[in-house]
N, C-alpha and C positions, 0 to 999 in steps of 0.2 A: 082687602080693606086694611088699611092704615092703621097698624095698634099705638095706641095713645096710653103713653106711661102714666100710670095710676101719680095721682097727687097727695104725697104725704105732708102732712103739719106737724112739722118739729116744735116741742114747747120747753124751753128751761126746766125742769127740775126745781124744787125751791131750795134745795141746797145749792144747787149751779148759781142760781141768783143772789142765794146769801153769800155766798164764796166771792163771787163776781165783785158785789157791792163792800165788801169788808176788801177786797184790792184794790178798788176805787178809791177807798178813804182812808188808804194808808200812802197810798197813790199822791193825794191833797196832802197827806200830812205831812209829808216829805218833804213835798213842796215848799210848806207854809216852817217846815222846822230849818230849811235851807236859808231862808229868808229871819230867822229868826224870831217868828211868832208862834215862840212855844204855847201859849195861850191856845192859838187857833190849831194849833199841831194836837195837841193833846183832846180838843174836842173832836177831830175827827178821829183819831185813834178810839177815844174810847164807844165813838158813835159805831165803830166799828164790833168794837166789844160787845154792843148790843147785841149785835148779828150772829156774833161768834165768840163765846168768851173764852174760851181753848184753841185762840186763833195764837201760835207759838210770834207768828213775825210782829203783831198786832203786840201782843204783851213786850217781846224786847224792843219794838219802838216807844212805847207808851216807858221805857226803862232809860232809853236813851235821855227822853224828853225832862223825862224827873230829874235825873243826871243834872242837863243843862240851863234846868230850874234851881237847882239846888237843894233837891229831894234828897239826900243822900240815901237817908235807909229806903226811902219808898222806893228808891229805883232800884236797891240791892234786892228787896222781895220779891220787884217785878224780875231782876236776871233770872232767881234763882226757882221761879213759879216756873218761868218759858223753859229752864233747865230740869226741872222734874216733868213737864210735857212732853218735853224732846231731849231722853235722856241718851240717843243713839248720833243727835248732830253735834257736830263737832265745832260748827258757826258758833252756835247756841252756847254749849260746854265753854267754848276761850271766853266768851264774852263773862260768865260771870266768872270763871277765872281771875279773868282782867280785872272785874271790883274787885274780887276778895283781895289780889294785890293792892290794888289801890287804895284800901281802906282797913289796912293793917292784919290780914289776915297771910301772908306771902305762903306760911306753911301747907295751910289748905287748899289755896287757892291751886299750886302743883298738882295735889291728886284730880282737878278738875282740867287740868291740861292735859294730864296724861288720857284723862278718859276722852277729852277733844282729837289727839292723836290717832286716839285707836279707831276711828271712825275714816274709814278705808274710803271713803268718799268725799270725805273735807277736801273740800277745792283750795283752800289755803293753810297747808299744813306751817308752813314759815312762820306766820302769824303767832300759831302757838307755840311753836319751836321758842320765837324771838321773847314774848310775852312770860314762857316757861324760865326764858333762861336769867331774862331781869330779874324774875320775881326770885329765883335762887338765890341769887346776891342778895337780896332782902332778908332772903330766909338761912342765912348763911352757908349758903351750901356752894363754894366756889367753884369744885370743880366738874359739879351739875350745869353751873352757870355757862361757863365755856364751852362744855358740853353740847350744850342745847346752843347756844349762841351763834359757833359755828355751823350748826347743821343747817342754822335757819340760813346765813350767810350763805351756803353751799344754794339752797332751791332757792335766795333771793338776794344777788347780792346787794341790792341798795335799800332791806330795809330796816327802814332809818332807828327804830325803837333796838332792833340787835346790834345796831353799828355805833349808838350813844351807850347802850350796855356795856360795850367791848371797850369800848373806851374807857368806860368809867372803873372795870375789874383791871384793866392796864394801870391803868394811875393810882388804881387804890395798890396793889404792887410793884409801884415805882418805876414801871417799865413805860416809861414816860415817852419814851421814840415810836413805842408801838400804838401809844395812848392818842401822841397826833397824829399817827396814817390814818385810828378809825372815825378820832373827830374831824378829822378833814373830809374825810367821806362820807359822815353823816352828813355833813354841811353843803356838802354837792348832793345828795342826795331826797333830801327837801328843804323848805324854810325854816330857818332858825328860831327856836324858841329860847326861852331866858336863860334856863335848866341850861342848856346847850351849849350857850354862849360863857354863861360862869364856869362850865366845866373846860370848856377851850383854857377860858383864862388862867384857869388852876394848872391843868399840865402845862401851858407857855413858862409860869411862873416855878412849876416843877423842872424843866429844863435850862433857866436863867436867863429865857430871852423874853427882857423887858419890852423888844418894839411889840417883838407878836402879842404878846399880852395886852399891851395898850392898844394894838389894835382892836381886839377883841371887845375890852372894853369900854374905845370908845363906839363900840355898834353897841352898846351893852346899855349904851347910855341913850345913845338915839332912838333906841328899837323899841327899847324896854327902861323907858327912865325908872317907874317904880321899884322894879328889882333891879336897877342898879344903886338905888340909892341906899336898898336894903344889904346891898353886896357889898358896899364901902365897906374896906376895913375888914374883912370879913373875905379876904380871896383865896388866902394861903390852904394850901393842903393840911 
């Protein structure tokens, strides 16, 4: 006689389901935050919060979104809530790093890169390398900056936030030849932002060549009329 495998009924778990549904709706939020409906971005995030309010990726998108709303501090508490949940990721750690630089904090913001680093499993150490070594310059600590700058250079060499750094600590010490290899290389490296373009223009004008300058800014003017118009006058190192 034919033995007939017994028939088992697997059922989700309702954690597997809340888990399930809190990726789903961060899943849409993505979506809808790519699109630029912060609005409908933020309701699914926080629809997801429902499910799970210790959800670490749910709260740094829900931080992102604030961000691009113009939450400034709402999205600083959101970094740094997702960063005392997940005080061992390293993703997590750069990310409020990255505000605290960006919102005048540069000194602090380091000891949160380093703790980013030390997480043996961050898939993109460069990141914070690159993020660590701008924020130096901020925090005046130059030969941290370089420091960190190149090592990010080393595990990535095209990326673009350590290659406008490098630049920008070359020019700010006059070594204006080496200032244009690495804004050349930002500039092949991704698309041009304003920051980018005014800082080409400064080392052109640091080395005396008037074409490249004008080059510069007339993309400075096509790309980015606002801030070129804010820049008149205003280029010289």
């Amino acid at each position: 006689m034919e033995e007939v495998a017994p028939i088992y009924s697997f059922r989700d778990s309702s954690a597997t389901k809340d888990r399930l549904a809190v990726q789903e709706k961060l899943g849409l939020a993505g979506n809808r935050l790519q699109t630029g409906d912060y609005v409908g971005a933020e309701q699914q995030v926080r629809a997801a919060l429902k499910k799970d309010p210790q959800s670490v990726d749910a709260i740094g998108m829900l931080a992102l979104i604030q961000g691009a709303r113009g939450d400034t501090a709402g999205s600083g508490a959101s970094y740094r809530r997702a960063a005392e949940l997940a005080p061992q990721r390293g993703d997590v750690l750069n990310n409020y790093g990255a505000w605290l630089c960006a919102n005048g904090s540069p000194a602090e913001a380091l000891t949160w890169f380093d703790r980013a680093l030390a997480d043996r499993n961050y898939a993109s150490p460069a990141s914070a390398l690159g993020n660590a070594g701008g924020c130096a310059l901020k925090a005046g600590q130059p030969e941290r900056a370089v420091s960190d700058l190149r090592k990010a250079l080393e595990l990535d060499p095209t990326n673009a936030y350590a290659l406008e750094s490098m630049a920008r600590s070359e020019a700010g010490r006059r070594n204006y030849f080496e200032a244009r290899a690495f804004i050349e290389r930002r500039l092949a490296a991704a698309p041009a932002t304003a920051s980018v373009l005014q800082l080409a223009i400064q080392i052109e004008q640091g080395l005396g060549d008037k074409v490249a300058a004008g080059r510069y800014q007339q993309r400075l003017v096509k790309e980015f009329p606002d801030a070129a118009t804010a820049n008149s006058g205003a280029n010289a190192l």
